[in-house]
C-alpha positions as CSV (number, residue, x, y, z in Angstrom):
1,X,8.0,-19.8,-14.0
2,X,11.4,-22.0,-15.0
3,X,13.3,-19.1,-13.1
4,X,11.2,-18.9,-10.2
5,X,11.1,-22.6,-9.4
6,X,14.8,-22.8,-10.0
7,X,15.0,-19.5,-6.9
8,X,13.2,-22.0,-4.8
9,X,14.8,-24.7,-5.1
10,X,17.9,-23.0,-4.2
11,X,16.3,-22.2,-1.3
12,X,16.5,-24.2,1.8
13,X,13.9,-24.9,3.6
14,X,12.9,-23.3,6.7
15,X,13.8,-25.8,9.7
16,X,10.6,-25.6,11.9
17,X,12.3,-26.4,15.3
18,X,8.8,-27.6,16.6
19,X,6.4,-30.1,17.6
20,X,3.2,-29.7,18.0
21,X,0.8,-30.8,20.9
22,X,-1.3,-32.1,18.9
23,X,-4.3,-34.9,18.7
24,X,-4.3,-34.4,22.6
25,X,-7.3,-35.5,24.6
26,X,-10.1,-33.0,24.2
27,X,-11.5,-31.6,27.8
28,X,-15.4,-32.6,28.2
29,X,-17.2,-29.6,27.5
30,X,-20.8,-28.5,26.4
31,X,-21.3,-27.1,23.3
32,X,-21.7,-23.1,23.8
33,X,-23.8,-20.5,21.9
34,X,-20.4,-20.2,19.6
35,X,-20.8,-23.6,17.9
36,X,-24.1,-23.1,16.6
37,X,-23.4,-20.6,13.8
38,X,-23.2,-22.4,10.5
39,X,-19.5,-22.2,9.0
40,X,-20.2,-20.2,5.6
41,X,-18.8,-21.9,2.6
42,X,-15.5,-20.5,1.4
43,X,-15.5,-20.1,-2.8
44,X,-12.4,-21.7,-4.0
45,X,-9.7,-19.4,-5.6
46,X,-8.9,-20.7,-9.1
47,X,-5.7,-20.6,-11.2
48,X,-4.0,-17.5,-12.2
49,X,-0.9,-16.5,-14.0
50,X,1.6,-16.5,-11.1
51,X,4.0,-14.0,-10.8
52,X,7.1,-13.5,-12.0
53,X,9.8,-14.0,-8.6
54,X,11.5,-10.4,-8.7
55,X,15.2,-10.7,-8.0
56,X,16.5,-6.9,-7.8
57,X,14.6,-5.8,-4.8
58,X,16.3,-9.4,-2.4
59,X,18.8,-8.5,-0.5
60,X,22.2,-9.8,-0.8
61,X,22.3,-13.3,1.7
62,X,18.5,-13.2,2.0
63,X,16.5,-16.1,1.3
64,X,13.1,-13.7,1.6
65,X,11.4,-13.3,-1.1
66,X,9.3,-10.2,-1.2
67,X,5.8,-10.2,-0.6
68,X,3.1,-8.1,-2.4
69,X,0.6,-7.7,0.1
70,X,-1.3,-10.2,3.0
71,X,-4.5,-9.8,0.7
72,X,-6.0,-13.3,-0.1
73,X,-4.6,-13.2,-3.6
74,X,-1.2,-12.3,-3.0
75,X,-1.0,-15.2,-0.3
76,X,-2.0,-17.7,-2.8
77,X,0.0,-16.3,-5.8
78,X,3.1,-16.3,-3.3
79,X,2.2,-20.1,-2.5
80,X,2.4,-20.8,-6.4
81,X,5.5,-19.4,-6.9
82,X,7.0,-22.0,-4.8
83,X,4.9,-25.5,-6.4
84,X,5.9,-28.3,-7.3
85,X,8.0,-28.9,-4.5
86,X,8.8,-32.1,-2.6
87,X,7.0,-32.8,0.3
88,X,8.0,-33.8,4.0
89,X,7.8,-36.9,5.0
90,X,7.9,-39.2,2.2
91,X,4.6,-38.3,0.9
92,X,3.4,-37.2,-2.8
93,X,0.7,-35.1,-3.9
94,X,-0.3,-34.2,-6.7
95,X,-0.5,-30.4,-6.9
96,X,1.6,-27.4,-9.0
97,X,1.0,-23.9,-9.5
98,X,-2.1,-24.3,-11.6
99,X,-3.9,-26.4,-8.5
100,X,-7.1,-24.7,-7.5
101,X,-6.9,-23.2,-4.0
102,X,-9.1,-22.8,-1.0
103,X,-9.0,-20.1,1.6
104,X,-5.7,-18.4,2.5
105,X,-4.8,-17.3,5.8
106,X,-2.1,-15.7,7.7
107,X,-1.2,-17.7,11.1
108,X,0.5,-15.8,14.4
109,X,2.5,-17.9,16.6
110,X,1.1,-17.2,19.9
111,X,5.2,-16.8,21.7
112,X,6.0,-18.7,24.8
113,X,9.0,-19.2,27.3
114,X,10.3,-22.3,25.3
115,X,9.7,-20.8,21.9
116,X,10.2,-16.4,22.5
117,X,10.7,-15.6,18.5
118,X,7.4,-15.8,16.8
119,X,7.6,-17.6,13.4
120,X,4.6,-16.3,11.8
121,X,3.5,-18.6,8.7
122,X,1.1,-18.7,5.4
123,X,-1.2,-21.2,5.2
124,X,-2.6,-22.3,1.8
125,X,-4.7,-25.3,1.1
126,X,-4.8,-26.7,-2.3
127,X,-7.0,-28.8,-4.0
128,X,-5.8,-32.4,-4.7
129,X,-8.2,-34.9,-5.5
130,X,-11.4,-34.8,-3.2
131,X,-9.1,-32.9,-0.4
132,X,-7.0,-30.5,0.2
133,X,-3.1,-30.1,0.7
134,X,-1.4,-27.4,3.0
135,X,1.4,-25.8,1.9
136,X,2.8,-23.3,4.4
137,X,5.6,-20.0,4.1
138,X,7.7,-18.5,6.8
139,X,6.7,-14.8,6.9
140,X,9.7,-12.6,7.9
141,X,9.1,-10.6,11.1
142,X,7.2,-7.5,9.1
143,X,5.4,-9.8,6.6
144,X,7.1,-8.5,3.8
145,X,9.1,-11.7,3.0
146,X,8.6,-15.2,2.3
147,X,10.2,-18.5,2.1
148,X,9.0,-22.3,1.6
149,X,8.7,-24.0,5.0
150,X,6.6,-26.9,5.3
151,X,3.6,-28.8,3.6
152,X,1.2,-31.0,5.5
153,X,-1.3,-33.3,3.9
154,X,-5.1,-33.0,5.4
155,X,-5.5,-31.4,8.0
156,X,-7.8,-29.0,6.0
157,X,-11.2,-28.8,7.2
158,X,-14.4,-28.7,4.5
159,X,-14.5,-26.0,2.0
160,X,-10.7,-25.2,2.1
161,X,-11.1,-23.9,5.3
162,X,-7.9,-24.2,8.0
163,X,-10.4,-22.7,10.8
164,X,-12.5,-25.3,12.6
165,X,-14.9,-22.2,13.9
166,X,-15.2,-18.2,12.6
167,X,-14.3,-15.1,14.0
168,X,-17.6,-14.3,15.3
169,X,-18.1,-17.5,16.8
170,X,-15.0,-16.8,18.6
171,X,-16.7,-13.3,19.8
172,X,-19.8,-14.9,20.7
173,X,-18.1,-18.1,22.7
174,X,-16.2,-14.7,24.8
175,X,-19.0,-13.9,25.4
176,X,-20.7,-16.5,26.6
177,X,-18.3,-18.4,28.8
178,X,-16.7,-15.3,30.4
179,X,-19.0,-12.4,30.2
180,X,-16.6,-10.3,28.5
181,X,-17.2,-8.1,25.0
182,X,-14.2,-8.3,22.7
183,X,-12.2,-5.2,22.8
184,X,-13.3,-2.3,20.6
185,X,-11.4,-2.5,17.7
186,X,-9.3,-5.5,17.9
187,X,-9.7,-7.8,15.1
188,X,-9.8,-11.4,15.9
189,X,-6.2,-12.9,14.2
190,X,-5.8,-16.4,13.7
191,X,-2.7,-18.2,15.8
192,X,-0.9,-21.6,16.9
193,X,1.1,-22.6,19.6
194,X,4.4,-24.1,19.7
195,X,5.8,-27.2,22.7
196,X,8.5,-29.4,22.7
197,X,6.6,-32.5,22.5
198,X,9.0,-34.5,24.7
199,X,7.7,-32.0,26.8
200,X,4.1,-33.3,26.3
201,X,5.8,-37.3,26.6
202,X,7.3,-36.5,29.4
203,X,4.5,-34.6,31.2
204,X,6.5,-31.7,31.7
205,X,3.9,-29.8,30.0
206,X,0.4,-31.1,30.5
207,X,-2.4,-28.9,28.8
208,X,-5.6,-31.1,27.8
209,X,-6.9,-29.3,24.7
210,X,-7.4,-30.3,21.2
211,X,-4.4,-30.0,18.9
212,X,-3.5,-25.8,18.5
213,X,-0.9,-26.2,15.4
214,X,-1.2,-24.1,12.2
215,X,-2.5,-26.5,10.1
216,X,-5.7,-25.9,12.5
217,X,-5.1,-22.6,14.3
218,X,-7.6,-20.7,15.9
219,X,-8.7,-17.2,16.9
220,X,-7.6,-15.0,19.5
221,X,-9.0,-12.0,21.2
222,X,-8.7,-9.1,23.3
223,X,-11.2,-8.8,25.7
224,X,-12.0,-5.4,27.0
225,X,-10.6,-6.0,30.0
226,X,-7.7,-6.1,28.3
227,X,-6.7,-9.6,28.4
228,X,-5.9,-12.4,25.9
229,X,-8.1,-15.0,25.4
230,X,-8.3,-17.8,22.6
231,X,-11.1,-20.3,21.3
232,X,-9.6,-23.5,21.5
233,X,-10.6,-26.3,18.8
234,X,-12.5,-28.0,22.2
235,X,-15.4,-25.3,22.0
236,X,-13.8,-23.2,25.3
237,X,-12.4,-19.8,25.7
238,X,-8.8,-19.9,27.7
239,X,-6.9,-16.8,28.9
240,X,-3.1,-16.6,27.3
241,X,-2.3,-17.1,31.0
242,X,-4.1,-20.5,31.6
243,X,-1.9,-22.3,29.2
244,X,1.6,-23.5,30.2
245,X,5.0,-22.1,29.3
246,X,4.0,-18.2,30.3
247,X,2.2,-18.0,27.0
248,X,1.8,-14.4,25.1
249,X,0.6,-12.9,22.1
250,X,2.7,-13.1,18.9
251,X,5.2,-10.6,18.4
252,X,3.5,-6.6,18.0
253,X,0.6,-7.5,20.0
């Protein structure tokens, strides 16, 4: 474990060239058949031996580190490998490797005309005292790779839980406020969207929506009409092409 925190270390960190609209003014809207199913309770993942950080198999310049699979344990046991680390912004938490974790998830960023290369992430909450801590990795553009990026503090909501609504709440919400089925066969992937928030200062971009960053992503769908549509964190369904900055799916969709 000595070895592998010294090959992080050694790595830099990835520079996240973004701000995030966040904590902006939620639009007034009634709560819609999608907000009434009950979030299920998520069973925290405990401590396990991490893994060993192979060396052989990373390429000669690259700071990637290879990644088993996108299966819940592998995204947690890849978020080990990089703990303790120090955290952005001046803030300390205490949480290493053995810290008990919540609910993994991979996060899409939804690509726009300010931001066209997707940087797709890991999200990982762990547990640190009575909340939770994100710790986030840069996936490489297969999702083969990782590499520290950033960790937030909070964020998380209960239960470990990044996702303020589920999938099928997503599905129903569709539904619901456009009278359109989800597209057979597309499953639901969880995303966040990227501004320049001098744009959002200087009113440049103007979206009024609750906060879309991947410490609280949410899901998007394929209607069967064949267009994108997410469910924001303000309970309503927007097409791709409703938000600013010719917005589209995340790279390979």
């Amino acid at each position: 474990m000595a070895t592998a925190r010294r090959m992080i270390d050694a790595l830099a960190p990835l520079a996240l060239l973004v701000a995030l609209a966040g904590c902006l003014t939620s639009c007034a809207a009634s709560v819609t058949a999608a907000s009434s199913t009950a979030t299920p309770t998520a069973t925290a993942i405990p401590p396990t031996a991490t893994r060993a950080l192979p060396t052989a198999t990373i390429l000669a310049g690259s700071q990637w580190i290879p990644l088993a699979s996108t299966s819940p344990a592998d995204l947690v046991a890849a978020a080990r490998d990089t703990l303790p680390r120090t955290f952005e912004g001046g803030d300390s938490f205490d949480i290493t490797a053995a810290s008990p974790a919540g609910t993994p998830a991979v996060v899409w960023e939804l690509r726009n005309s300010e931001f066209s290369q997707s940087t797709d992430l890991i999200v990982v909450p762990f547990q640190q005292g009575g909340g939770y801590v994100d710790v986030m990795l840069a996936l490489n553009s297969t999702h083969t790779g990782f590499r520290p990026a950033e960790e937030f503090a909070g964020g998380v909501l209960p239960h470990g839980e990044i996702w303020k609504y589920t999938s099928a709440q997503a599905i129903s919400a569709l539904s619901a406020q456009r009278h359109v089925a989800k597209a057979a066969g597309f499953v639901p992937i969880l995303v966040y969207w990227t501004v320049n928030f001098s744009d959002v200062q200087s009113g440049a971009v103007t979206w009024d929506v609750s906060s879309l960053g991947p410490k609280n992503p949410v899901w998007m769908l394929r209607g069967a009409n064949g267009v994108y549509y997410i469910l924001a964190n303000n309970e309503r369904i927007y097409a791709l092409s409703e938000m600013p900055l010719h917005t589209l799916p995340p790279t390979g969709y």
